[in-house]
Jmol script that loads the backbone (N, CA, C; Angstrom):
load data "model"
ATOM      1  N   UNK A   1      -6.807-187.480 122.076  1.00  0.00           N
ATOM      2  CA  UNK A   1      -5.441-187.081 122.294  1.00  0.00           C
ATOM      3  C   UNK A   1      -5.297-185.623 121.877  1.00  0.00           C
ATOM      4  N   UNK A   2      -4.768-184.732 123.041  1.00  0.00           N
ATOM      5  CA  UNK A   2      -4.055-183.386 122.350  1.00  0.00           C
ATOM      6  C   UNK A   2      -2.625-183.256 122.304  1.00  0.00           C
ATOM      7  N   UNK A   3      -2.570-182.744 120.624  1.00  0.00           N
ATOM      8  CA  UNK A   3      -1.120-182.994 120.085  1.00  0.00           C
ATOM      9  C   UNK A   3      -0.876-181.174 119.732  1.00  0.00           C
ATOM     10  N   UNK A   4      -0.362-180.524 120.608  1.00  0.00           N
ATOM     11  CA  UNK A   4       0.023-179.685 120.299  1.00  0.00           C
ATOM     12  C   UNK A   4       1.833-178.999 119.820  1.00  0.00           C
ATOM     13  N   UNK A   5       2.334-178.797 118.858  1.00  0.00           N
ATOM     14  CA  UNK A   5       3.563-178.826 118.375  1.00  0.00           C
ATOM     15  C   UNK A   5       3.942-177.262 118.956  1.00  0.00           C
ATOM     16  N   UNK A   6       4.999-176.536 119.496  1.00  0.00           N
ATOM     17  CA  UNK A   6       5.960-175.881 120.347  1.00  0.00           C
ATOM     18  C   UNK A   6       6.541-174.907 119.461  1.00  0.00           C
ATOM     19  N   UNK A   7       7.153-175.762 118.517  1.00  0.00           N
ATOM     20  CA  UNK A   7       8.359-175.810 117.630  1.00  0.00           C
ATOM     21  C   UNK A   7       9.723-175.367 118.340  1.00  0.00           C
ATOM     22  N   UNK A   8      10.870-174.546 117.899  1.00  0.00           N
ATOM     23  CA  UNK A   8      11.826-174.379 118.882  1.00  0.00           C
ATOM     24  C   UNK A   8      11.653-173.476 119.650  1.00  0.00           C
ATOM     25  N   UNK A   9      12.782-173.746 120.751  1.00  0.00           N
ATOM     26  CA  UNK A   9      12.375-172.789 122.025  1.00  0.00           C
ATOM     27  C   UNK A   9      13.710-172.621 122.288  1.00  0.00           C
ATOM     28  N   UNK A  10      14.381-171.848 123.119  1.00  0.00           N
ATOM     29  CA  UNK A  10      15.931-171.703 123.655  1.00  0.00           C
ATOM     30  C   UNK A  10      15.821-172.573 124.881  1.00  0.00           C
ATOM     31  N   UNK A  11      16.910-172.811 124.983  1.00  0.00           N
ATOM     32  CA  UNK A  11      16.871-173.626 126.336  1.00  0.00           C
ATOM     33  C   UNK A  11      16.875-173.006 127.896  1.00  0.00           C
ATOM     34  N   UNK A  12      16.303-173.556 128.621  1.00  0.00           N
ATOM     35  CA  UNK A  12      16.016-173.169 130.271  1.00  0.00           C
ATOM     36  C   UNK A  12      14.536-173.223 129.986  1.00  0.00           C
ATOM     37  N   UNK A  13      13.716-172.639 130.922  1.00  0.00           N
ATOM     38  CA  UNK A  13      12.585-172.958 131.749  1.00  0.00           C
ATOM     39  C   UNK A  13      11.991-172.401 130.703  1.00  0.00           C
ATOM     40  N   UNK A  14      10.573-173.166 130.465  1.00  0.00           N
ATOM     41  CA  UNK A  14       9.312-172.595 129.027  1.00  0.00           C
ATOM     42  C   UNK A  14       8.226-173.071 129.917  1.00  0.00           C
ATOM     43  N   UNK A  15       7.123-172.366 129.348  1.00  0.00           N
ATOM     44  CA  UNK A  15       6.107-171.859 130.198  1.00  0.00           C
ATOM     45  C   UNK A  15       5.171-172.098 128.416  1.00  0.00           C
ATOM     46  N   UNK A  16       3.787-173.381 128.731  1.00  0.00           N
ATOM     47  CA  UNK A  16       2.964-172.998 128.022  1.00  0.00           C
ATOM     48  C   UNK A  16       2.028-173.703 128.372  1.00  0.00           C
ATOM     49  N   UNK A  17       0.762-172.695 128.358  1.00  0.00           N
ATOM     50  CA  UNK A  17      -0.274-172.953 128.643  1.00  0.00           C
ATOM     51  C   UNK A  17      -1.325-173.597 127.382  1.00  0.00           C
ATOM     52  N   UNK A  18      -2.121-174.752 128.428  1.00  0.00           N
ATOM     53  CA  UNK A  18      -3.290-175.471 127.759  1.00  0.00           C
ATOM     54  C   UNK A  18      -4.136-175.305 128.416  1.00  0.00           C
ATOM     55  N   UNK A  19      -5.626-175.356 127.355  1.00  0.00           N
ATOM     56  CA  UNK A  19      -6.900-175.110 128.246  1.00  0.00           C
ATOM     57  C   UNK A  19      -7.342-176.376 127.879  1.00  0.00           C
ATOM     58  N   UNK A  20      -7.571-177.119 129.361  1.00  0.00           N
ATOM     59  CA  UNK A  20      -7.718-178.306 129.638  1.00  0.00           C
ATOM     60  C   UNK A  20      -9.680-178.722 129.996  1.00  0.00           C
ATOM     61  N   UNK A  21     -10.193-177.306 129.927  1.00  0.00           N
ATOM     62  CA  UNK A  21     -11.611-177.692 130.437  1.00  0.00           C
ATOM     63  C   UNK A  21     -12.361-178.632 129.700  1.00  0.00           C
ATOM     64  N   UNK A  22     -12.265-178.631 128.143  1.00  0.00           N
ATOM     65  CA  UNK A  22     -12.960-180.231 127.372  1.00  0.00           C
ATOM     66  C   UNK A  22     -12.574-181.039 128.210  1.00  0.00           C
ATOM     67  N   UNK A  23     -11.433-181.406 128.892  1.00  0.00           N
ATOM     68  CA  UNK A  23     -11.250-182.831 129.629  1.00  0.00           C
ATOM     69  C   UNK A  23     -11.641-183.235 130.787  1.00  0.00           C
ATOM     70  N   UNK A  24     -11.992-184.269 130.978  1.00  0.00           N
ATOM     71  CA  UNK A  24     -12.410-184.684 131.911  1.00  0.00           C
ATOM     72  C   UNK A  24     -11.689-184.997 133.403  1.00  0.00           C
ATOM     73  N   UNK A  25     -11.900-184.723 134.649  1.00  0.00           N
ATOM     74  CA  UNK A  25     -11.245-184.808 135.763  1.00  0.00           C
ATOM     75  C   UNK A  25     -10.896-186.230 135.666  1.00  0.00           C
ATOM     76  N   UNK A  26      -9.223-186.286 136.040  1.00  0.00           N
ATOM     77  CA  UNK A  26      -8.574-187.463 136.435  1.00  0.00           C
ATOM     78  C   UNK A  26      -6.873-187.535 135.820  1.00  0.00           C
ATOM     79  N   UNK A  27      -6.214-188.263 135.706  1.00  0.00           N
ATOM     80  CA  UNK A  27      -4.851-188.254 135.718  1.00  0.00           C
ATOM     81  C   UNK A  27      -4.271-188.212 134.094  1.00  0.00           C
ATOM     82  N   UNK A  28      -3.736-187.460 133.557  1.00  0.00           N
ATOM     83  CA  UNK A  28      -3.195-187.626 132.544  1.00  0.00           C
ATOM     84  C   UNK A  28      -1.625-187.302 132.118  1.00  0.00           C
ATOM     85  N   UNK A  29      -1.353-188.162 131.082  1.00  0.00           N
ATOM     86  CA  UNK A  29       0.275-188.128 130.641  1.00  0.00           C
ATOM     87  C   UNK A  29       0.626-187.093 129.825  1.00  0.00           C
ATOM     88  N   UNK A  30       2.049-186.434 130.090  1.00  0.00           N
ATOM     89  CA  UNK A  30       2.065-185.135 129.334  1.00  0.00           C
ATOM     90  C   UNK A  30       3.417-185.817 128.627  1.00  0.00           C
ATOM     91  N   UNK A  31       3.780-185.580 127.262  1.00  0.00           N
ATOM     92  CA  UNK A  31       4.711-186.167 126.918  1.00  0.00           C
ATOM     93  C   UNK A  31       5.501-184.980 126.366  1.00  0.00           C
ATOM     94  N   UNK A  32       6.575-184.533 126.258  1.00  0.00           N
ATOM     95  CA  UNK A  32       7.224-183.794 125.849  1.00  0.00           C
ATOM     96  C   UNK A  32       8.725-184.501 125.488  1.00  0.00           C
ATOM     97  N   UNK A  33       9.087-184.120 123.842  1.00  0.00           N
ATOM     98  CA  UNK A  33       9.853-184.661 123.011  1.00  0.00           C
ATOM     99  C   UNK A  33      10.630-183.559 122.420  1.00  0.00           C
ATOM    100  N   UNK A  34      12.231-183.747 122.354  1.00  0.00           N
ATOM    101  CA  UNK A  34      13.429-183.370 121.219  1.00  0.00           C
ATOM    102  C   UNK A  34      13.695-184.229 120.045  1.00  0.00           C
ATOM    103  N   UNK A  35      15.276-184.086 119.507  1.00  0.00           N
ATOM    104  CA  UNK A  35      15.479-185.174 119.044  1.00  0.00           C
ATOM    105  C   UNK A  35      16.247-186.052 119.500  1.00  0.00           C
ATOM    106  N   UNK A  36      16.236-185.640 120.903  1.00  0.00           N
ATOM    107  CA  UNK A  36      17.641-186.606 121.957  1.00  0.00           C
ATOM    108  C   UNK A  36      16.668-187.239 122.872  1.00  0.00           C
ATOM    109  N   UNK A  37      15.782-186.851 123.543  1.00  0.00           N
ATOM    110  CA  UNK A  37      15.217-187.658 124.886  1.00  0.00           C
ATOM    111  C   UNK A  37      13.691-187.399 124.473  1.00  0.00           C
ATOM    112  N   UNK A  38      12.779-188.155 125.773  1.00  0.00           N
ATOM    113  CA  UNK A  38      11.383-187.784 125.801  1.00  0.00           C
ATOM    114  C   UNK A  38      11.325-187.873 127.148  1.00  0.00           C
ATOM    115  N   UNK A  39      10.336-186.915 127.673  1.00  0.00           N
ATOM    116  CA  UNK A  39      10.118-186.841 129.483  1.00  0.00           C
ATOM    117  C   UNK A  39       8.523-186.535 129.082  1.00  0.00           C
ATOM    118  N   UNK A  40       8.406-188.132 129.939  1.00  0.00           N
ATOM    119  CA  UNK A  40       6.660-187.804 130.195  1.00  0.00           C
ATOM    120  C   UNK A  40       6.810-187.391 131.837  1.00  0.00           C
ATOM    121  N   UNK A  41       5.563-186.917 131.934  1.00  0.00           N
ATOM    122  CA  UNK A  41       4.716-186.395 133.442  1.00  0.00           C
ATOM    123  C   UNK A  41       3.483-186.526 133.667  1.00  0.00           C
ATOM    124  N   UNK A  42       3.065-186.918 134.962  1.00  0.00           N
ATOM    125  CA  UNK A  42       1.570-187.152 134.831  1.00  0.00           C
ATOM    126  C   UNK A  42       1.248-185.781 135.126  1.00  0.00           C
ATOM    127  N   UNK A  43       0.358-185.449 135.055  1.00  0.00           N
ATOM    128  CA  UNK A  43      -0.355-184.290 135.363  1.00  0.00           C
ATOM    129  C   UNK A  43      -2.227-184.849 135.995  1.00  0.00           C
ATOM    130  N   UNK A  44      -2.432-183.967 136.979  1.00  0.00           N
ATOM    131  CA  UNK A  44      -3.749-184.087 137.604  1.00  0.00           C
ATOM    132  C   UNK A  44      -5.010-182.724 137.306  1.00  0.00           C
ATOM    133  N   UNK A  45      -5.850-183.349 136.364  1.00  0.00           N
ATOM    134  CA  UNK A  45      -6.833-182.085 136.064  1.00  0.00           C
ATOM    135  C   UNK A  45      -8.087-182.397 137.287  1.00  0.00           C
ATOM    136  N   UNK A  46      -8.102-181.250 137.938  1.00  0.00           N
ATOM    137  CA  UNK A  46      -9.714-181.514 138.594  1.00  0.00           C
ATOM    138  C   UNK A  46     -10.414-180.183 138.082  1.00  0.00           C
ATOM    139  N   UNK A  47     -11.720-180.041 138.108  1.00  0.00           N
ATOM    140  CA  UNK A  47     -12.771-179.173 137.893  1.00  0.00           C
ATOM    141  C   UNK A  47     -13.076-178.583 139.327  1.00  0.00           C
TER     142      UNK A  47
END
end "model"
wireframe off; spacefill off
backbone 0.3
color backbone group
């Protein structure tokens, strides 16, 4: 599991990059959390 913490951000559109090459090609869940909601997304890594 990668648990990377943000901390605060202002609100509207955020932009952050992960380097995903340790992982292996195929489908993974991106979870992103406040203290009001959580919105997962799948995301697709290929090589």
């Amino acid at each position: 599991m990668l648990l990377k913490t943000v901390g605060n951000v202002t609100s509207g559109s955020q932009l952050e990059r992960f380097d995903v090459r340790q992982f292996a090609a195929g489908v993974y869940f991106l979870e992103m959390r406040d203290d009001k909601q959580t919105i997962t997304r799948k995301v697709l890594i290929s090589h």
